[in-house]
C-alpha positions as CSV (number, residue, x, y, z in Angstrom):
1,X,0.6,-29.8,-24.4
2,X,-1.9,-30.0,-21.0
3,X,0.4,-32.5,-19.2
4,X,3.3,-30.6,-20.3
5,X,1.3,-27.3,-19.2
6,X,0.2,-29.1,-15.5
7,X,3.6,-30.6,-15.2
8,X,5.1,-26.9,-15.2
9,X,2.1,-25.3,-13.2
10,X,3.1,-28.2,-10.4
11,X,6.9,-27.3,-10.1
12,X,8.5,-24.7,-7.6
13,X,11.1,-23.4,-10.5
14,X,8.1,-22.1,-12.1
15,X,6.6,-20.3,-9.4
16,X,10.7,-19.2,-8.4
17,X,10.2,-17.9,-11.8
18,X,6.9,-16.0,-11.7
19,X,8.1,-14.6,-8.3
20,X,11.2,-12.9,-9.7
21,X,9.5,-11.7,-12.7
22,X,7.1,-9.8,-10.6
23,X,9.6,-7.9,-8.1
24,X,10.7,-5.3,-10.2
25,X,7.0,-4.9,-10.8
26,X,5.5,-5.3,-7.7
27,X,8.0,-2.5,-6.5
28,X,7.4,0.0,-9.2
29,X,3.7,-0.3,-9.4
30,X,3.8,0.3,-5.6
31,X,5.8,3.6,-6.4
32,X,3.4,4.4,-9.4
33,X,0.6,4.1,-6.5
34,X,1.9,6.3,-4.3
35,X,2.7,9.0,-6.6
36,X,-0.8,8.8,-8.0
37,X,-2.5,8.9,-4.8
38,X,-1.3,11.6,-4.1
39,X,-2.6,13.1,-7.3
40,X,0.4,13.1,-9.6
41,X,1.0,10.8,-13.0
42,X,4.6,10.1,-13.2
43,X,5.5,9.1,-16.5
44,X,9.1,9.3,-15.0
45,X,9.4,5.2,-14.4
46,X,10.5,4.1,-17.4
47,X,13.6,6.3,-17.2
48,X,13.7,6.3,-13.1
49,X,14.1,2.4,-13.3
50,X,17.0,2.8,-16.0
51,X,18.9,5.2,-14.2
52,X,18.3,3.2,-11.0
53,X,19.5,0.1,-12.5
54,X,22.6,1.9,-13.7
55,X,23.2,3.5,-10.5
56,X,22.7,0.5,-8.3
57,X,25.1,-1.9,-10.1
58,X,27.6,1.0,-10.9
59,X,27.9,1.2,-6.5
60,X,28.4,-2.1,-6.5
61,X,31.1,-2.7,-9.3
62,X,32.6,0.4,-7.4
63,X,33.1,-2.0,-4.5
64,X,30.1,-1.1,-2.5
65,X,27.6,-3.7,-0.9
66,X,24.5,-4.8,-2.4
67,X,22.1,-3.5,-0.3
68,X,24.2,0.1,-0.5
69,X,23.5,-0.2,-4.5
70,X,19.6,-0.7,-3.6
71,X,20.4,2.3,-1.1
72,X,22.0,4.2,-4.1
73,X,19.3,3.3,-7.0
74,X,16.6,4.8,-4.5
75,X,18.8,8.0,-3.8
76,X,18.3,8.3,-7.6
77,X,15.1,7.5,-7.9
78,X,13.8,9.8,-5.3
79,X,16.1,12.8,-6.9
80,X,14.8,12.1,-10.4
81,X,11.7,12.6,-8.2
82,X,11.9,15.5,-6.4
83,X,12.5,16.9,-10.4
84,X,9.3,15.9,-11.9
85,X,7.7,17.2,-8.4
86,X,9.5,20.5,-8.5
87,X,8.3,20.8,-12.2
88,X,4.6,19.2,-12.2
89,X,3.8,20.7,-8.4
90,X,5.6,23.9,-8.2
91,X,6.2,24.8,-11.7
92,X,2.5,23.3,-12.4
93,X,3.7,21.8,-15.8
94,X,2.4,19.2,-17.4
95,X,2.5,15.5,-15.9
96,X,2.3,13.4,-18.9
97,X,5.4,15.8,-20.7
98,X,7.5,16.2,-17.5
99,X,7.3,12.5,-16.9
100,X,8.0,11.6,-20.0
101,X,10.7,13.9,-20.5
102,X,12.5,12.3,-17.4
103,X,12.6,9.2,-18.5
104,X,14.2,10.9,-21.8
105,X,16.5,13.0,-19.6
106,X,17.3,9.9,-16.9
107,X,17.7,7.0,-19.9
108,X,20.0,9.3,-21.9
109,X,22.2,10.3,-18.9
110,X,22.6,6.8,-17.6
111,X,23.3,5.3,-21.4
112,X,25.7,8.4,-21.6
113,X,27.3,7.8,-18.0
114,X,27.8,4.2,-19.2
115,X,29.2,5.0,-22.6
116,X,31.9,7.2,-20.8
117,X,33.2,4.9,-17.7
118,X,33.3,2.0,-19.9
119,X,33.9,3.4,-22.9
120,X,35.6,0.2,-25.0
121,X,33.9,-3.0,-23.7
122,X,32.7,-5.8,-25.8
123,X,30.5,-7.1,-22.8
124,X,29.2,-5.4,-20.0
125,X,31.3,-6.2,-16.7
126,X,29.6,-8.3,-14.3
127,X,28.6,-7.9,-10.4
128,X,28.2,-10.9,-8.0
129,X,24.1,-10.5,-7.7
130,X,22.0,-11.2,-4.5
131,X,21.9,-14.8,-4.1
132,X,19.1,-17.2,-2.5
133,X,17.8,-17.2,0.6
134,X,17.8,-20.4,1.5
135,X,18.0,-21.5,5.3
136,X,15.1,-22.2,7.6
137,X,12.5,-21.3,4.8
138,X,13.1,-24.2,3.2
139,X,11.5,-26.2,5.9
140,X,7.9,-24.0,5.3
141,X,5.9,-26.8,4.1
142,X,4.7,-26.6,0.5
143,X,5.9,-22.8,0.0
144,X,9.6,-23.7,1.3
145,X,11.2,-25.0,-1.7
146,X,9.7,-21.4,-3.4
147,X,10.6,-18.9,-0.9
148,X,13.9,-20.5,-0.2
149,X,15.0,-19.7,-3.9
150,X,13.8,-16.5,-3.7
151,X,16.3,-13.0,-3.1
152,X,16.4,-10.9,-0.4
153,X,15.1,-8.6,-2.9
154,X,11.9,-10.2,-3.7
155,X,10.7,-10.4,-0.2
156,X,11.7,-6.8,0.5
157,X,8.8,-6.1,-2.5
158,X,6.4,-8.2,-1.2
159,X,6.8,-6.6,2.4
160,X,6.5,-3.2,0.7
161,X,2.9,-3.7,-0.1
162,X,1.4,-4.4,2.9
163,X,3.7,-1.8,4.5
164,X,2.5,1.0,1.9
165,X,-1.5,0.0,2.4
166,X,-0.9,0.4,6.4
167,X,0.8,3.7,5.5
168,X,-2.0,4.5,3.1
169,X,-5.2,3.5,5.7
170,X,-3.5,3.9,8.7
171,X,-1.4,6.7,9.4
172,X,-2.0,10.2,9.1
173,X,0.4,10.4,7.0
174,X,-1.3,8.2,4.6
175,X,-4.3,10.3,5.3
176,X,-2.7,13.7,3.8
177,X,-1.7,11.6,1.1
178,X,-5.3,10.6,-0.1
179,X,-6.4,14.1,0.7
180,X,-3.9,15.9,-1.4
181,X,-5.0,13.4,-4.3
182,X,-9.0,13.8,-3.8
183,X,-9.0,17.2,-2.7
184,X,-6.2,19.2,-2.0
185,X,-8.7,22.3,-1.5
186,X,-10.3,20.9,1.4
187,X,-6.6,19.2,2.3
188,X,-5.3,22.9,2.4
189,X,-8.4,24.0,4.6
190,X,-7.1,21.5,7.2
191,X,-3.9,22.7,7.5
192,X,-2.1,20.3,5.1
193,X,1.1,21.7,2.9
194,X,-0.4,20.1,-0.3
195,X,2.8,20.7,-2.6
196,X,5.0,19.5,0.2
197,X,2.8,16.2,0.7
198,X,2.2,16.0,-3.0
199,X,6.3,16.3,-3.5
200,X,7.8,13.9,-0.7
201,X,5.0,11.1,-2.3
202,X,6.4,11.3,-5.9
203,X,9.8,11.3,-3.9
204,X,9.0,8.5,-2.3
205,X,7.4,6.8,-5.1
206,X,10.2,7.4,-7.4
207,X,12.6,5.9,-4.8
208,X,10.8,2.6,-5.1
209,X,10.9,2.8,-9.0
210,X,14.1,3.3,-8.8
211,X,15.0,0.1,-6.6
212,X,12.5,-1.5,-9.3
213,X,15.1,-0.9,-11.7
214,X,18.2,-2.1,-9.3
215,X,16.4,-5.5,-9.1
216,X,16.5,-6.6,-12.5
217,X,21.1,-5.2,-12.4
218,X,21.8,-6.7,-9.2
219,X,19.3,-10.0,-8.8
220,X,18.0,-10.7,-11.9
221,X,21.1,-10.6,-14.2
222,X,24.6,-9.2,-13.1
223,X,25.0,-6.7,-15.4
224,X,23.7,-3.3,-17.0
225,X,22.6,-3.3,-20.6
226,X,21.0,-1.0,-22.5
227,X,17.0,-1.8,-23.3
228,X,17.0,-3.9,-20.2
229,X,14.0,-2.6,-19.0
230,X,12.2,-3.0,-22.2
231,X,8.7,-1.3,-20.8
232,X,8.2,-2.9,-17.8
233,X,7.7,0.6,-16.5
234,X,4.8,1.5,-18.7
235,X,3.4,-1.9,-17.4
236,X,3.5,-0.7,-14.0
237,X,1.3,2.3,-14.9
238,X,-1.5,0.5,-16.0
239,X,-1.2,-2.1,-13.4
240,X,-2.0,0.5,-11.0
241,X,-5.4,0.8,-13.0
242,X,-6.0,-2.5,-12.8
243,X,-5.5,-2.4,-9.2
244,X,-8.1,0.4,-8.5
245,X,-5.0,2.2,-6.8
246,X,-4.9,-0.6,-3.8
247,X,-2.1,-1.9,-3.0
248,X,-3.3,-5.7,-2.4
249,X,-4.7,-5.7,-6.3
250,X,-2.0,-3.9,-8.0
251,X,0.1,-7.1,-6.2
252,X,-2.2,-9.3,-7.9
253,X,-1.8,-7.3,-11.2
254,X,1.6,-7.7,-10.7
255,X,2.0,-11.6,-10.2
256,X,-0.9,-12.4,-12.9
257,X,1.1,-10.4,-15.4
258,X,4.5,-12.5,-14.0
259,X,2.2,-15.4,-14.5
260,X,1.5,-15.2,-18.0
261,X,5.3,-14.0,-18.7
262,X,6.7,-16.9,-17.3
263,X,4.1,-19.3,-18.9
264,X,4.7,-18.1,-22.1
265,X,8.3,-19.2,-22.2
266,X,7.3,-22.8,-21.3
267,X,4.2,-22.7,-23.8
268,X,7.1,-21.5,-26.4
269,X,9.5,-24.4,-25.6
270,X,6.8,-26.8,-25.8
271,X,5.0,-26.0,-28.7
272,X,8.0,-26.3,-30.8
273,X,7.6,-24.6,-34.5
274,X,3.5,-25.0,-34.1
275,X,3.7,-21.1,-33.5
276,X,5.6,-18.4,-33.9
277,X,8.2,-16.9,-30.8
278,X,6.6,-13.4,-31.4
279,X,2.8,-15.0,-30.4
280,X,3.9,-16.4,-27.2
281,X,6.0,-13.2,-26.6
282,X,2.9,-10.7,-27.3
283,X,0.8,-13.2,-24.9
284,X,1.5,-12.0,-21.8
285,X,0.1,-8.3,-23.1
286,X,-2.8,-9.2,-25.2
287,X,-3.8,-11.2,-21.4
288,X,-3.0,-8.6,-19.5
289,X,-5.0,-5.6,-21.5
290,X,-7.6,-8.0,-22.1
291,X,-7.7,-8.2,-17.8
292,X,-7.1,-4.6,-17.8
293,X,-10.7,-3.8,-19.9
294,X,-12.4,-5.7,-18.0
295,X,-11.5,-4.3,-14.2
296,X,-10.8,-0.9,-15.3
297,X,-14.3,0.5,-16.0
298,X,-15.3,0.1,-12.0
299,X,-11.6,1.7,-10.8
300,X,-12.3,4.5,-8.8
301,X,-9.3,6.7,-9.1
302,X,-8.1,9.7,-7.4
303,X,-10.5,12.3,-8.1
304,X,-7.4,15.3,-8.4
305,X,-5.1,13.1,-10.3
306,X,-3.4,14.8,-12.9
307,X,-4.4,18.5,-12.1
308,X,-2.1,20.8,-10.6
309,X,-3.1,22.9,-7.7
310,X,-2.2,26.5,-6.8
311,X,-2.3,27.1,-3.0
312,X,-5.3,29.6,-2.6
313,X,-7.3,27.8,-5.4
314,X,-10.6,27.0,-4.7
């Protein structure tokens, strides 16, 4: 099994693999981030990267380009968004029910939607996906024949998180942002609108879930199924955790996780009958929690995270 494990490690279909495993991912865990630095949990992203999917791939079997679906699955992302804001922020519900009943509400309406329009398919009708990139970066030496089988997509996430940590240390912007999440009583004392800031962050965030979700419609597969997400949302919670709410770690979260997904299907092929599917299928989890214990007792989080504030509260 070794050679057959350093054979795989050493091709660039692998590491194509691990790469596109990690987009959807990489681009939710960045919009858990930002919601969460800003001081609000947003169970929401299991159902905001269903209806997202749904959306997207419904523009573009409407006629509509790809990049319009990606447009379209953020639209509904960030309005799923401004819901759990109006009801954890203004309302000052609870975050873990009002996220988790919008990803009740937002799977059940997109599973409805899709029971309706296409209500007597056998298979689910098909899109023509993003494609590879191909051209000049498959000169880069080493990393060219990687990136050049790579989608559009995929480099849009990875662009996202250096973007969001420049936003997040650099701006003042990103500045209200951490306020509102450590202390939106002092944020308040300096002038900032902490329900607005707290609000446009989740709206924000959820936009990037919801393009999360689009990924895996219109570059992954071709289609939208039901249970296509299958938890990768709840995933992108605790990579956030293991990240210590950084963007650079949550990446590598993200592509260790990718790592071990994608491994386990080559371990699976090779091994044969020595094992069975459900080990190497758990493998990727029991890793990832196992990498999760041990980096999660030093995370620093947001000290405000998860309690509602009252303008005038001190």
């Amino acid at each position: 099994m070794l050679p057959d494990l350093i054979e795989t490690l050493s091709t660039a279909t692998f590491w194509v693999a691990v790469l596109r495993i990690a987009t959807p991912l990489i681009l939710g865990t960045m919009g858990v981030l930002l919601c969460e630095r800003a001081g609000v949990l947003n169970l929401g992203i299991e159902g905001i990267m269903v209806a997202g999917a749904f959306t997207g791939w419904l523009a573009v079997y409407a006629g509509q380009g790809l990049w319009t679906g990606m447009a379209v699955a953020a639209l509904t992302g960030a309005v799923f968004g401004l819901l759990h804001g109006w009801l954890t922020v203004t309302l000052a519900l609870s975050q873990h029910v009002a996220g988790l009943g919008i990803t009740l509400f937002a799977t059940s309406v997109s599973y409805y939607s899709y029971r309706v329009l296409f209500p007597k398919v056998s298979s689910p009708p098909t899109i023509a996906p993003f494609g590879e990139i191909h051209g000049w970066l498959d000169t880069i030496p080493w990393a060219g024949p990687v990136l050049g089988a790579l989608t559009p997509p995929t480099l849009f996430a990875l662009a996202v998180v250096p973007a969001l940590a420049w936003l997040l240390m650099r701006t003042p912007a990103g500045l209200a942002i951490r306020a509102v999440g450590e202390s939106p009583a002092a944020a308040e004392s300096a002038g900032i609108d902490v329900a607005r800031v707290r609000i446009a962050a989740v709206a924000a965030g959820s936009a990037l879930m919801g393009m999360a979700g689009a990924f895996l419609t219109m570059a992954a597969f071709n289609a939208f199924f039901f249970n296509m997400i299958n938890g990768r949302g709840w995933v992108c919670v605790a990579l956030v955790v293991f990240g210590s709410w950084r963007p650079g770690k949550a990446l590598l979260g993200a592509l260790l996780f990718a790592f071990f997904d994608a491994l386990q299907l080559r371990l699976a092929q090779s091994a044969g009958d020595v094992l069975p599917y459900q080990f190497w299928l758990m493998l990727p989890f029991i890793l990832s929690i196992l990498a999760l214990i041990a980096v999660s007792r030093k995370a620093a989080y947001p000290q405000a995270l998860m309690k509602p504030y009252r303008k005038g509260e001190r």
